[in-house]
C-alpha positions in Angstrom: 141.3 112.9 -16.6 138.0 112.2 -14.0 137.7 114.1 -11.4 137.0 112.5 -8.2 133.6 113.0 -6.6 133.7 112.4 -2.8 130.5 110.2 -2.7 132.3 108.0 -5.2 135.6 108.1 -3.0 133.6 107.6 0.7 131.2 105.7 1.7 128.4 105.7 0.2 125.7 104.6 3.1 127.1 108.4 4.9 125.0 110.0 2.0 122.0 108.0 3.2 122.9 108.0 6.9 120.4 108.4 10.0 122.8 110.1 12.2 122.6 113.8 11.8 126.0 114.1 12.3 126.7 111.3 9.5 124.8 113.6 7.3 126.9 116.8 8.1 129.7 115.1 7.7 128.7 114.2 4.4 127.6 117.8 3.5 131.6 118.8 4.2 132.5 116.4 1.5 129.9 118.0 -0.7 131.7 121.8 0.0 134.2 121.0 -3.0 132.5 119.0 -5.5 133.1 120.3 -8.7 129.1 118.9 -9.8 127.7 119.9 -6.8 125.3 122.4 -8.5 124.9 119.7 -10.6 124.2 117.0 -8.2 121.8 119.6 -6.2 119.3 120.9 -9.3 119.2 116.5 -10.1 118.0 115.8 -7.2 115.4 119.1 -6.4 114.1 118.2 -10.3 114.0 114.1 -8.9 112.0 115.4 -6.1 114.9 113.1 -4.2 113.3 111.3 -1.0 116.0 111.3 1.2 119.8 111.8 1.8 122.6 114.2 0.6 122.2 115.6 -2.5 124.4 119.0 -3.7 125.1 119.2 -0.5 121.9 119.5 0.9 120.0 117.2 3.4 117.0 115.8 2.0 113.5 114.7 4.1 110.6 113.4 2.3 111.3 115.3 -0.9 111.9 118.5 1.2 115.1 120.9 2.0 116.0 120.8 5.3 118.9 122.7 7.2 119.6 119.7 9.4 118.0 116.8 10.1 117.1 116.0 14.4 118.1 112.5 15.8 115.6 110.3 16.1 113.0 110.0 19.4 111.5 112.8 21.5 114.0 114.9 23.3 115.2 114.5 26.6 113.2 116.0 29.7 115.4 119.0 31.0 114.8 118.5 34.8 115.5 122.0 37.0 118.3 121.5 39.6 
């Protein structure tokens, strides 16, 4: 019997997403993967670029805990 691997059952573009919370949500699919440590020890050997691997985000080749939305942050103006 195959086991099912969630970035075989969802969508694959969420692993590859630009939306920080895309990529978190794809990180809670990643929580029960029976290959995850697997998956994770591929991708860190790969020097992966980008995305969700293991269930770690991915930037330029690096670990990251989360990724930041794109654009400068927004002015926080005193009331």
């Amino acid at each position: 019997m195959r086991q099912s691997l969630p970035c075989h059952e969802e969508d694959p573009e969420l692993w590859f997403a630009e939306s920080p919370a895309q990529l978190e949500l794809a990180k809670t699919f990643c929580a029960p993967c029976p290959v995850r440590d697997t998956c994770l020890a591929g991708a860190l050997d790969r020097a992966e670029p980008w995305g969700v691997w293991g269930g770690e985000i991915f930037d330029r080749g690096v670990v990251i805990a989360r990724k930041r939305p794109r654009g400068r942050p927004r002015k926080v103006t005193a009331a």
